[in-house]
MIDRENLO-173274 format. One line per field, with one value per residue: x, y, z of N, C-alpha, C in turn. Coordinates in pm, whole numbers, plus 50000, padded with zeros to 5 digits. Layout:
N
nX = c(X, ...)
nY = c(Y, ...)
nZ = c(Z, ...)
caX = c(X, ...)
caY = c(Y, ...)
caZ = c(Z, ...)
cX = c(X, ...)
cY = c(Y, ...)
cZ = c(Z, ...)
REM end
This chain:
77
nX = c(50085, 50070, 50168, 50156, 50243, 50188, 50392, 50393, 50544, 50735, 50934, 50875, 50679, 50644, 50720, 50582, 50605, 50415, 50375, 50181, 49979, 49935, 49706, 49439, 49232, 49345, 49583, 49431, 49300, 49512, 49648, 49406, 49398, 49652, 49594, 49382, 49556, 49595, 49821, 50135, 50317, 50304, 50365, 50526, 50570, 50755, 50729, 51019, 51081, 51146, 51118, 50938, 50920, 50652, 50610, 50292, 50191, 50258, 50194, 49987, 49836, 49721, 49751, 49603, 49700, 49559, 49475, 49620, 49887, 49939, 50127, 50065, 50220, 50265, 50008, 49688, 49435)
nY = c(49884, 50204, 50512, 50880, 51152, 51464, 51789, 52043, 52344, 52212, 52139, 51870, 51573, 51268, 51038, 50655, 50344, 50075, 49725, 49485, 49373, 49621, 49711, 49940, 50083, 50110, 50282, 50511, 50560, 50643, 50873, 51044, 51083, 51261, 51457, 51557, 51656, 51438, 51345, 51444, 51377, 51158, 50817, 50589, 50286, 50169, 49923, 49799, 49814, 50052, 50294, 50624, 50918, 51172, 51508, 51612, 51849, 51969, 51806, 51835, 51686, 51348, 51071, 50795, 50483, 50271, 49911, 49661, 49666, 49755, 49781, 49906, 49864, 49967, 49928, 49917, 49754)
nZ = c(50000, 49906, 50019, 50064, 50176, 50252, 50373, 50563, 50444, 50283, 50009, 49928, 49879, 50136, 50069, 50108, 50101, 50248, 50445, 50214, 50396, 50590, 50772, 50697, 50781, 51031, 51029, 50919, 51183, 51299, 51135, 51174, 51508, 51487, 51340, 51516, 51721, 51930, 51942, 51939, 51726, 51423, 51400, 51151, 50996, 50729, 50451, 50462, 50699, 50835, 51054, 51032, 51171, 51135, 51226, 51376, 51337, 51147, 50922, 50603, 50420, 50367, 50152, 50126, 49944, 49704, 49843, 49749, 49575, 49271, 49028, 48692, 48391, 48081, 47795, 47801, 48041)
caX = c(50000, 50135, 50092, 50193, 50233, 50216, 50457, 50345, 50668, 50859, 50904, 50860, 50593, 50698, 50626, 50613, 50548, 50400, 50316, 50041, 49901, 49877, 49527, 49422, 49154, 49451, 49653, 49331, 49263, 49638, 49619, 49326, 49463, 49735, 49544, 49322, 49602, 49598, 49935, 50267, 50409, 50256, 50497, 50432, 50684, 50703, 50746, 51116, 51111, 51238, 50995, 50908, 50845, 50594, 50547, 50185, 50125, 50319, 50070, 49911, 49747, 49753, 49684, 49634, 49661, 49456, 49516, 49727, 50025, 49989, 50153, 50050, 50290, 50258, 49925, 49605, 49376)
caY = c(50000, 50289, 50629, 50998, 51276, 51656, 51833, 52210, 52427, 52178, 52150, 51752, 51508, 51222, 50892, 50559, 50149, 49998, 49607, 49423, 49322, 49687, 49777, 50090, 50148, 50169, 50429, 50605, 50655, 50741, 51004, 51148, 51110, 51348, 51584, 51614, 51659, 51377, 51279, 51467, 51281, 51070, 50739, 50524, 50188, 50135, 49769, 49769, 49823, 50161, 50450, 50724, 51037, 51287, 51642, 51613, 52035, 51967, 51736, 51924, 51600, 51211, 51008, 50634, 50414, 50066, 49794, 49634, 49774, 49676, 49895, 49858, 49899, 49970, 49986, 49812, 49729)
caZ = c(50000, 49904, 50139, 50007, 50329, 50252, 50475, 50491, 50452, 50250, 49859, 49857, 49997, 50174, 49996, 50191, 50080, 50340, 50376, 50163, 50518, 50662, 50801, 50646, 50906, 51184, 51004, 50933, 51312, 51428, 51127, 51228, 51651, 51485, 51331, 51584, 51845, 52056, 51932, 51846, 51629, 51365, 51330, 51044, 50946, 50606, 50429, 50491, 50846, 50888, 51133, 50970, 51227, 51113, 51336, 51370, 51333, 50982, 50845, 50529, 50373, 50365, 50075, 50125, 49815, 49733, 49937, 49661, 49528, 49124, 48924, 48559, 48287, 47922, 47740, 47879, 48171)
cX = c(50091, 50063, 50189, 50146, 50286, 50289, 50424, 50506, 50772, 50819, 50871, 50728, 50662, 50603, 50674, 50539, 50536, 50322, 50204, 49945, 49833, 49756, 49544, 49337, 49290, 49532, 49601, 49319, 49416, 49657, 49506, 49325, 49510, 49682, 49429, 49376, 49621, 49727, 50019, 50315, 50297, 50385, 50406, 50564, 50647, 50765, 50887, 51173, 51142, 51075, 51036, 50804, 50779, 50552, 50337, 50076, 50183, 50254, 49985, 49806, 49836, 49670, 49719, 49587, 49619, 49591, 49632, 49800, 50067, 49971, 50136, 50162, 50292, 50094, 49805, 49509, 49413)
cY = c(50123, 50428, 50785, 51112, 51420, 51719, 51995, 52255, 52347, 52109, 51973, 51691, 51382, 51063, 50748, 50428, 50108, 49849, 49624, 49421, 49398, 49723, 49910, 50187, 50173, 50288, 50502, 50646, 50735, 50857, 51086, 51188, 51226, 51437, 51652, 51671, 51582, 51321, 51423, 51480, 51147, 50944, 50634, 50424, 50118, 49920, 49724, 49772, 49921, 50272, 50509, 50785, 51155, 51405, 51623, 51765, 52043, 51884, 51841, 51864, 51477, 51145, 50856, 50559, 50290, 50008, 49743, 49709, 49691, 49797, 49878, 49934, 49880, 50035, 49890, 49827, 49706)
cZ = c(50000, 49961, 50072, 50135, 50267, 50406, 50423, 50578, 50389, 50106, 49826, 49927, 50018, 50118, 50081, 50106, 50186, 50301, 50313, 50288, 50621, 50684, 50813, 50779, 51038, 51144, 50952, 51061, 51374, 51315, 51158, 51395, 51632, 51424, 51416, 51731, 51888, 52059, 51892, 51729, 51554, 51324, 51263, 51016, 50824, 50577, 50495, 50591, 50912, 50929, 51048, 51070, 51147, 51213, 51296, 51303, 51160, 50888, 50764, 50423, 50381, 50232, 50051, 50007, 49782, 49818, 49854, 49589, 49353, 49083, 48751, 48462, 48138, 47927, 47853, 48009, 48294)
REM end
């Protein structure tokens, strides 16, 4: 599943692969914890094992991508 984080004040967004296996609904509620405050820090561990800290007040959007991670290439369906 692939995840795309807007950082307000900075020219890139922050792109993450996380497992096939992650539950979307759980890193739906801890981003919305962090934008509603109740957290800090948004941490997120992508497929390869490595945290990824987000400032919670720097959050400027989240965009979570299908469940499966098929990338199509060439022409086609």
């Amino acid at each position: 599943m692939d995840v795309r984080i807007g950082v307000t004040q900075a020219p890139r967004e922050i792109n993450l692969e996380l497992a096939d296996d992650a539950d979307r609904d759980d890193l739906k509620a801890r981003v919305e914890a962090a934008l509603a405050g109740a957290s800090d820090v948004l941490w997120v561990a992508d497929k390869r094992g490595n945290d990824v800290a987000i400032p919670s007040a720097k959050i400027a959007y989240v965009e979570i991508g299908s469940p499966e991670s098929t990338r199509k290439i060439g022409f086609g369906d």
